[in-house]
C-alpha positions as CSV (number, residue, x, y, z in Angstrom):
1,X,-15.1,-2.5,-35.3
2,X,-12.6,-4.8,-36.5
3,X,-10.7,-8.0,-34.6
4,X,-7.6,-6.3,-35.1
5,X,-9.0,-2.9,-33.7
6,X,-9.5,-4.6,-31.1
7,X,-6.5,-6.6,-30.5
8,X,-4.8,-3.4,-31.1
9,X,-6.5,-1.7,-28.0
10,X,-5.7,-4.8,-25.9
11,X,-2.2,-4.4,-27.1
12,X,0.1,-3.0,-24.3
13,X,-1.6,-4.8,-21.3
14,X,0.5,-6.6,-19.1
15,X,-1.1,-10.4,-18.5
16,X,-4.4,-10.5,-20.8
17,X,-3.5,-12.7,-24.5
18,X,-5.5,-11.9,-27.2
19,X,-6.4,-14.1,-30.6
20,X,-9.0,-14.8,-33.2
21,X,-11.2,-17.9,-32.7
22,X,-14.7,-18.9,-34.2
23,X,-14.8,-15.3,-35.2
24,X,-14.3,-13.8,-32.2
25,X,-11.7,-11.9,-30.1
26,X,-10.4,-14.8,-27.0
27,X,-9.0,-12.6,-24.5
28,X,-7.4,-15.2,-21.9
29,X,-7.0,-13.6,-18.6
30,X,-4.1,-15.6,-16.4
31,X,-5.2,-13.7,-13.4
32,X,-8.6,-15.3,-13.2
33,X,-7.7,-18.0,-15.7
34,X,-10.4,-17.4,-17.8
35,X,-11.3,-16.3,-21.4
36,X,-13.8,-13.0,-22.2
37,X,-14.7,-13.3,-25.7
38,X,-15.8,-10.3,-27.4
39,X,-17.5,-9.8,-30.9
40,X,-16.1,-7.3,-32.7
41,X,-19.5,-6.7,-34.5
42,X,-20.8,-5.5,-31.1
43,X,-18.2,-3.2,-30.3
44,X,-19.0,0.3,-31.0
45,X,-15.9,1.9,-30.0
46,X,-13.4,1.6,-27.1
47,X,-10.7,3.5,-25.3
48,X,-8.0,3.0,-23.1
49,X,-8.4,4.0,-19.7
50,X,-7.1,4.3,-16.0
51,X,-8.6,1.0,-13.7
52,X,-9.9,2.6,-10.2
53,X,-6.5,1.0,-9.0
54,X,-4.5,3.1,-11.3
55,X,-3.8,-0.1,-13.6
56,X,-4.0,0.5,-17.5
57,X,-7.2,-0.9,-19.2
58,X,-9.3,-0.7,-21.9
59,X,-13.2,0.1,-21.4
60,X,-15.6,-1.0,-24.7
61,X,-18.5,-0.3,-25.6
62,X,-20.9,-2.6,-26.3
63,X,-24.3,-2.5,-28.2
64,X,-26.9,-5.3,-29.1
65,X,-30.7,-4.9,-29.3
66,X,-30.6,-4.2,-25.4
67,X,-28.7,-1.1,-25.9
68,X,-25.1,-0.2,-25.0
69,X,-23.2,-1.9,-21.9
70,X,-19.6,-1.8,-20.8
71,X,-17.0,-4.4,-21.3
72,X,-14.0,-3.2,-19.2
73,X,-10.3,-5.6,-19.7
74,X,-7.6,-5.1,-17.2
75,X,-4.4,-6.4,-16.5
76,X,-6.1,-9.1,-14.2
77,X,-9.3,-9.0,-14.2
78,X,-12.7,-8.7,-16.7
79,X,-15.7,-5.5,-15.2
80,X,-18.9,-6.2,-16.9
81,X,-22.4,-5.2,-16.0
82,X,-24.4,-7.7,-14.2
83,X,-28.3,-8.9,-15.6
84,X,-31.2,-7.8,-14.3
85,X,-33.1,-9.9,-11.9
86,X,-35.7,-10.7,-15.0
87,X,-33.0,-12.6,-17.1
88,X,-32.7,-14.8,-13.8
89,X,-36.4,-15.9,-12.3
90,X,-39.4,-17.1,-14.1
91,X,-41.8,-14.9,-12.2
92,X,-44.4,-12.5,-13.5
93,X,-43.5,-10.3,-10.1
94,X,-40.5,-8.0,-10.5
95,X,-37.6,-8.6,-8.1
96,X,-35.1,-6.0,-7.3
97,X,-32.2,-5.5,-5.1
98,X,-31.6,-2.3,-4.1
99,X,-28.0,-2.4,-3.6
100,X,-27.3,-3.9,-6.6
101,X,-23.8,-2.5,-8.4
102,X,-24.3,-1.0,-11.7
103,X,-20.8,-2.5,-12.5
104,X,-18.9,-5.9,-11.1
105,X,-15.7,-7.2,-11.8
106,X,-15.1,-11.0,-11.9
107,X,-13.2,-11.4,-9.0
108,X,-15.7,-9.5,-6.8
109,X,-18.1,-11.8,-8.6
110,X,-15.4,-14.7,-6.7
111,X,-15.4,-13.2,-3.3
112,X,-19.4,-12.5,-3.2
113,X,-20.0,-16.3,-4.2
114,X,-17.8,-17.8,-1.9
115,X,-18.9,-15.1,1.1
116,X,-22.3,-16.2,1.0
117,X,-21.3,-19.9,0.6
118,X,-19.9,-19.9,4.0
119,X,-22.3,-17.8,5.4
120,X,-25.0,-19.9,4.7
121,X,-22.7,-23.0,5.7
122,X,-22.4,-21.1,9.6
123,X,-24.2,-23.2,12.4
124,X,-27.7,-21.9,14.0
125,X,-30.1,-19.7,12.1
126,X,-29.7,-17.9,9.0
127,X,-31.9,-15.4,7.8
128,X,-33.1,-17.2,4.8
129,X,-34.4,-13.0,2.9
130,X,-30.8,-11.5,3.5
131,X,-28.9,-15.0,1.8
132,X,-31.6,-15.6,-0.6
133,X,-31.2,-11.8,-1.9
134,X,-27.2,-12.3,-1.9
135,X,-27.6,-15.6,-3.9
136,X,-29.6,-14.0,-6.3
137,X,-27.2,-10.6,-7.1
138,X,-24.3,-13.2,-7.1
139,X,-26.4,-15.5,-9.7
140,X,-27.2,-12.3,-11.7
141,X,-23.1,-11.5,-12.2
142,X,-22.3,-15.1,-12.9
143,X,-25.2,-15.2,-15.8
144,X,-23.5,-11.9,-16.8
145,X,-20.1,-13.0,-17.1
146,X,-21.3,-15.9,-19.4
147,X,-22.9,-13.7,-21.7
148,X,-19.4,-12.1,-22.6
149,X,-18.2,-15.6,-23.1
150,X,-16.3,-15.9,-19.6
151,X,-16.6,-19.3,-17.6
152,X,-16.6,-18.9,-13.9
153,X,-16.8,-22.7,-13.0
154,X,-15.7,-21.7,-9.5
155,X,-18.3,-18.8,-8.8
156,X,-21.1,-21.4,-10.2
157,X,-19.2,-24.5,-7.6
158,X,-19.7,-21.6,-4.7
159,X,-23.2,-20.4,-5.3
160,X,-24.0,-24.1,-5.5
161,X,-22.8,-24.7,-2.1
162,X,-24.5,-21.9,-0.2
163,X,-28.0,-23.0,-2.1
164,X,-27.2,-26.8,-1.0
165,X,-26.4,-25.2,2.8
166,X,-29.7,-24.0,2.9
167,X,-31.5,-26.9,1.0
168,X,-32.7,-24.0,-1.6
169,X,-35.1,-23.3,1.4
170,X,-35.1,-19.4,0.3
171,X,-37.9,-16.5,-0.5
172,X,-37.5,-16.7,-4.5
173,X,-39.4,-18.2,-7.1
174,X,-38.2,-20.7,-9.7
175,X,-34.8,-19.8,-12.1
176,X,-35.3,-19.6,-15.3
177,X,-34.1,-22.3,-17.6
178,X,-30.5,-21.7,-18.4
179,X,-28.7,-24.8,-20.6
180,X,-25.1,-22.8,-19.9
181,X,-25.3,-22.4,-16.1
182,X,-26.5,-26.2,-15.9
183,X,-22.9,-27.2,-17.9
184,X,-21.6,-24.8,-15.4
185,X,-23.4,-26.6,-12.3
186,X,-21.6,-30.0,-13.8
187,X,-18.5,-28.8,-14.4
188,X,-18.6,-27.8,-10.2
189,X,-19.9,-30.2,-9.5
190,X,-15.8,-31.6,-10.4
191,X,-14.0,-29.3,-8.0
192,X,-13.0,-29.6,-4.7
193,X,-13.1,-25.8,-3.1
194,X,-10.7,-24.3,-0.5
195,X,-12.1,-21.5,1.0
196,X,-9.6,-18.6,0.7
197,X,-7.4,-16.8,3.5
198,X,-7.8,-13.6,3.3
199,X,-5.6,-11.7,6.2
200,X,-6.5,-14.6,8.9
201,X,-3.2,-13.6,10.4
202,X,-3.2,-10.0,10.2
203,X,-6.7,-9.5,11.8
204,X,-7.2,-7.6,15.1
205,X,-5.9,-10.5,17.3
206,X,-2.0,-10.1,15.5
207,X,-2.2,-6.4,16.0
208,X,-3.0,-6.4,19.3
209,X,0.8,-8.2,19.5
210,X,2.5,-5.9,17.8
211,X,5.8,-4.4,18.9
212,X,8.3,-1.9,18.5
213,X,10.3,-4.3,16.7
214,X,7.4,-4.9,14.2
215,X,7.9,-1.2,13.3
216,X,11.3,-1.1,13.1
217,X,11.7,-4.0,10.7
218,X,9.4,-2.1,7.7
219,X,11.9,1.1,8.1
220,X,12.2,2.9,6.2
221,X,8.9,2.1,3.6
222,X,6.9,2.8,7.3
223,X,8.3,5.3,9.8
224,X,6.2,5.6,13.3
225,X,6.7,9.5,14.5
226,X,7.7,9.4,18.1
227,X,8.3,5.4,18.0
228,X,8.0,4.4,21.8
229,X,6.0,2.3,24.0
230,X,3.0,5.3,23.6
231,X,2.9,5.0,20.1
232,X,2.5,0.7,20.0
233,X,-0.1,1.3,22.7
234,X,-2.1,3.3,20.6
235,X,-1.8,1.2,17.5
236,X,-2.7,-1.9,19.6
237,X,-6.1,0.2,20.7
238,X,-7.4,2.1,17.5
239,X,-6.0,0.0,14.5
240,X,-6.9,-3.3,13.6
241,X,-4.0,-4.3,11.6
242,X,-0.2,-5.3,11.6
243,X,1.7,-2.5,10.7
244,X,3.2,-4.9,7.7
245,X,-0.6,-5.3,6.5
246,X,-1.2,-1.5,6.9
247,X,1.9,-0.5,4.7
248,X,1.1,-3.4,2.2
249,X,-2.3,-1.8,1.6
250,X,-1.2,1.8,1.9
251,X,1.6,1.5,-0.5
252,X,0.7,-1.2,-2.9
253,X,1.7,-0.6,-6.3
254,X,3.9,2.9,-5.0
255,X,7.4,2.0,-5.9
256,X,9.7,3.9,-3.9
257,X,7.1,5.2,-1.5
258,X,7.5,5.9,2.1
259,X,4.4,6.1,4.5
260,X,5.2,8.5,8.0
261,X,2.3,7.6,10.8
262,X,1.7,9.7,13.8
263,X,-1.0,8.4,16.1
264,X,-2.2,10.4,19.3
265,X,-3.9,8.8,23.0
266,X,-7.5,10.2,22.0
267,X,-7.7,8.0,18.4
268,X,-6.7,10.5,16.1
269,X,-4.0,10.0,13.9
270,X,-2.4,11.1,10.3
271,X,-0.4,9.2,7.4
272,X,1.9,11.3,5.2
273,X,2.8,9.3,1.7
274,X,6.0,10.4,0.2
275,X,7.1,10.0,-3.4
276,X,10.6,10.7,-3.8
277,X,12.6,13.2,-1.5
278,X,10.3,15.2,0.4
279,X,7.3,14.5,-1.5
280,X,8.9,16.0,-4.8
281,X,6.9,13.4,-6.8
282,X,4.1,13.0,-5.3
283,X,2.4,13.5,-1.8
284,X,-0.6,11.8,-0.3
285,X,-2.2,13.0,3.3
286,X,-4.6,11.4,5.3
287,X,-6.1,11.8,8.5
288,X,-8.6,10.8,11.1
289,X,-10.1,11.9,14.9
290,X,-12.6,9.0,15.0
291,X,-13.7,5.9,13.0
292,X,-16.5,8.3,11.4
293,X,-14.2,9.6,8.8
294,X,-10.9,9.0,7.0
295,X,-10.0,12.6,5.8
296,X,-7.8,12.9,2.2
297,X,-6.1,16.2,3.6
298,X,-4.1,16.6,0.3
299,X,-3.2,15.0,-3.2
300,X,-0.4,16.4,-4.7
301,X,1.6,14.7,-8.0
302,X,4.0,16.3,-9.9
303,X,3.5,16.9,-13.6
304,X,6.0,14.5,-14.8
305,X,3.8,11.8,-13.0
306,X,0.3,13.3,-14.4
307,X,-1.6,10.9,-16.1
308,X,-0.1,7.9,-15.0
309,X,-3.2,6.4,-13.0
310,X,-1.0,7.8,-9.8
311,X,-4.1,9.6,-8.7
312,X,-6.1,6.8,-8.7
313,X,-4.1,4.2,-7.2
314,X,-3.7,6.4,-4.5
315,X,-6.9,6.8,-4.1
316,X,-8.1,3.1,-4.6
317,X,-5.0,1.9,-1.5
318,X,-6.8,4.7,0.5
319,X,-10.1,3.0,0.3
320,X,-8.8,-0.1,0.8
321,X,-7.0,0.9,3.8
322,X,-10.2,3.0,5.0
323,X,-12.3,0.1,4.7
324,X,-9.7,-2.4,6.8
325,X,-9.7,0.4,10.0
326,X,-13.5,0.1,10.4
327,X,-13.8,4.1,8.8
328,X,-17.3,4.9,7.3
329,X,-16.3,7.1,5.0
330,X,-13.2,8.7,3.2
331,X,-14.1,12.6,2.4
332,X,-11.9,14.9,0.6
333,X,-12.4,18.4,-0.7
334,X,-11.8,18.3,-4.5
335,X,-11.7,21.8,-6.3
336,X,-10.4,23.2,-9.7
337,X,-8.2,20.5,-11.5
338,X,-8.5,18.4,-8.6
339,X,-12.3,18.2,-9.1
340,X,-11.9,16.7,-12.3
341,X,-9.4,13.9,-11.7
342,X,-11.8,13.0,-8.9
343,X,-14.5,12.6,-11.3
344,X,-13.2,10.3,-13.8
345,X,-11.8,7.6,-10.9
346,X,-14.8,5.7,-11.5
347,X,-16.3,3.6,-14.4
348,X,-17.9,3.5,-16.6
349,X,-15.1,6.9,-18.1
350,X,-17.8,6.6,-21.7
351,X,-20.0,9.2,-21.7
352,X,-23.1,7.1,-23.4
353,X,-22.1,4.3,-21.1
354,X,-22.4,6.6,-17.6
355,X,-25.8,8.4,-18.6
356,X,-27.2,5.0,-20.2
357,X,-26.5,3.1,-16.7
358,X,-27.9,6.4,-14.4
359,X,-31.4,5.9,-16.1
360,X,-31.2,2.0,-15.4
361,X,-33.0,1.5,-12.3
């Protein structure tokens, strides 16, 4: 493929800059505020796609002598397939992690580094084979993300910190020689890191203070059924959020949507998501009985709307919001068309890609 094909497939995303440098494609991502560079020799071919967040982006494919691999771009953020634990340690013994992901995106590459940074910073014990397998996955996406070119300075600057915690007292054996993560290391070794807030003040503690008045101020994007005394009481018991932090996650990137909640004594509860006048647009509805499950009830979009990543952007706030209640799971019964859409959510959406990363252990 070309440099232009490939600036033409970038063409239309909202944030990532593409240009031609030392003969290859610089895509500058402001979100992360870094640079993937990708080799148009290497590309095999690429489509645009729906993100898991219903965001545009653009997935390629990818071929050297190690096969194909997926390069994913989207409007503010860079999904690339981490290295093996071989490219990492110098050891005749094979290493794996069982829960590795077959895909990462950089900013989960960001959380992971900086999560296992301060857990190894915590006072008393730390159980040196749980860290020492965390600080090895994150060091397998950060020597991934260099081979596409990307920089991620901060990732290197955390994993450095949760290795100096422990006084690189941990179960592995030696790295392998790497000549770009040590001008990495030194270019960390220049920041000064501020660990991030990530809903410090919308945690359990702030819902357990919330009040009618809460409720009343996120009318009409949130409308409590039966708003009374009962219904705060029950929010305070069974949800761990704010409601403003519940609707944020629920409705993030809906324009126009409204969110009804009923919640019952026992811990059961429903949400019904509203796209224009009774749902004419689109509908989302959930519902629960117990922390075991979150239950996707219906999906319903209206054909004007098909296509549009709606599906999965309803589906990726539902997750999200699952995964801030304390649910184990989210089920739904997908059949007919609904069976497909379900299906292509994930990534990688290239057929090659998908059955080439299944055989990968």
């Amino acid at each position: 493929m070309e440099a232009a094909d490939v600036i033409e497939a970038l063409d239309g995303l909202r944030g990532p800059r593409a240009v031609v440098a030392e003969g290859r494609v610089c895509v500058h991502v402001p979100a992360i505020d870094d640079t993937v560079r990708i080799d148009a020799s290497q590309v095999r071919r690429c489509r645009r796609i729906w993100a898991p967040n219903g965001d545009p982006a653009v997935e390629f494919v990818m071929e050297d002598d190690g096969g194909v691999w997926p390069l994913i771009v989207t409007p503010d953020d860079v999904v690339f397939q981490p290295v093996d634990t071989a490219a990492v340690l110098n050891s005749p013994i094979g290493y794996r992690i069982t829960d590795a992901p077959h895909l990462v995106a950089y900013t989960e590459m960001e959380r992971a580094a900086e999560d296992v940074a301060l857990l190894c910073e915590q006072p008393g014990p730390t159980e040196l084979d749980g860290a020492g397998a965390t600080l090895l996955l994150v060091r397998c996406f950060i020597v991934a993300a260099t081979l596409t070119g990307l920089r991620p300075v901060r990732s290197v600057a955390w994993w450095q910190r949760g290795w100096t915690a422990l006084g690189g007292d941990v179960p592995l054996p030696p790295f392998r020689a790497d000549p770009v993560w040590d001008e990495l290391t030194h270019e960390a070794s220049q920041l000064t890191l501020t660990a991030s807030v990530r809903g410090a003040t919308d945690g359990p503690e702030a819902a357990a203070g919330a009040t009618i008045t809460d409720f009343r101020r996120l009318e009409p994007e949130l409308a409590a059924v039966a708003l009374d005394d009962e219904f705060v009481s029950c929010w305070r018991t069974s949800i761990g959020i704010t409601p403003a932090r519940f609707v944020e996650t629920l409705l993030s990137g809906l324009d126009m949507a409204r969110a009804h909640v009923a919640l019952y004594p026992g811990g059961g509860g429903s949400v019904d998501v509203v796209l224009g006048e009774g749902g004419a647009q689109a509908l989302l509805q959930l519902s629960w009985s117990d922390k075991r499950a979150l239950h996707v009830d219906e999906i319903r979009i209206a054909d004007a709307l098909a296509h549009s990543g709606l599906f999965q952007r309803m589906m990726f706030n539902t997750e999200r919001l699952a995964a801030m209640l304390g649910f184990s799971q989210v089920t739904m019964l997908a059949t007919g068309v609904g069976s497909y859409a379900f299906a292509g959510m994930g990534y990688p959406r290239d057929r090659e890609l998908y059955q080439a990363m299944r055989r990968r252990p």
